[in-house]
C-alpha positions, 0 to 999 in steps of 0.5 A: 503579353510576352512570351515569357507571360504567356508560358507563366499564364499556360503553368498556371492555369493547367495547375489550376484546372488539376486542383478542381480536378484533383481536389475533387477525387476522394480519399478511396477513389486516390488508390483507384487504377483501371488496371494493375500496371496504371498509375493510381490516382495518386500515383499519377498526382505524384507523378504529375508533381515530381515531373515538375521538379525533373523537368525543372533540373531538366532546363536548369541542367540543358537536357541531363538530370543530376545523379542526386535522388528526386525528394518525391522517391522515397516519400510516402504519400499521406494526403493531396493537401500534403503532396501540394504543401511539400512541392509547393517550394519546387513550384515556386521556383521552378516558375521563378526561373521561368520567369527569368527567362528572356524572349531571346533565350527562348530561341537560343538555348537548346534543351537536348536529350539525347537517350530520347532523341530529344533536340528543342528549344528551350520554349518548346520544351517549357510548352511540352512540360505543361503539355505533360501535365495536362495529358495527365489531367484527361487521364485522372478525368477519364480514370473518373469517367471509368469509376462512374464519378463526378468529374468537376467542370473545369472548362469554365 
């Protein structure tokens, strides 16, 4: 397995952990935060999903996000089957570009942010855009653990 499959593999199977996880949290414990400046339950899924798309323009762009508005900003949020269904387009392509990548540009293409002191190539940057979701993935399990839920078993 190359690179450029291991990276494709680690999207997928953090996305697919976060389904068990998010499928399994109730329509009333979605508005649940364990404080009032924490995201919401489905604040953070939301979250997790338009990072996604920036991060996306992020590599598409080297580093600098365009000035046009995220498609996530001003949408309400309805349902998780909804938000899945509306960002599944901007998954699709951004593991499509993904997997256009080669072992060489991996190495050689620069991710830089300079407003976070940010330098990485570019496959440390793809490894922390799945780092990301995956933090977020040990917030929602312990917001769960807080609400004294049921937490689904996604160590299989």
């Amino acid at each position: 397995m190359n690179s450029v499959a291991l990276l494709l593999l680690n999207f997928e199977e953090v996305r697919r952990r976060n389904l068990l996880l998010w499928t399994s949290i109730s329509a009333e414990q979605l508005t649940w935060r364990p404080d009032p400046e924490a995201f919401t339950c489905a604040e953070m899924i939301r979250h997790v999903l338009e990072g996604e798309y920036l991060y996306h323009l992020l590599v598409q762009h080297r580093g600098r996000l365009p000035e046009a508005p995220s498609p996530f900003q001003q949408r309400a949020w309805t349902s998780l089957a909804d938000e899945l269904a509306f960002a599944a387009p901007y998954r699709r392509e951004f593991l499509r570009m993904v997997s256009e990548f080669s072992e060489q540009q991996l190495e050689t293409i620069t991710i830089e942010r300079p407003e976070r002191n940010q330098r990485r190539k570019l496959g440390d940057y793809l490894l922390r855009i799945a780092y990301h979701e995956a933090v977020h993935t040990g917030q929602l399990l312990g917001y769960l653990r807080q609400m004294d839920a049921s937490r689904p078993a996604i160590w299989d």
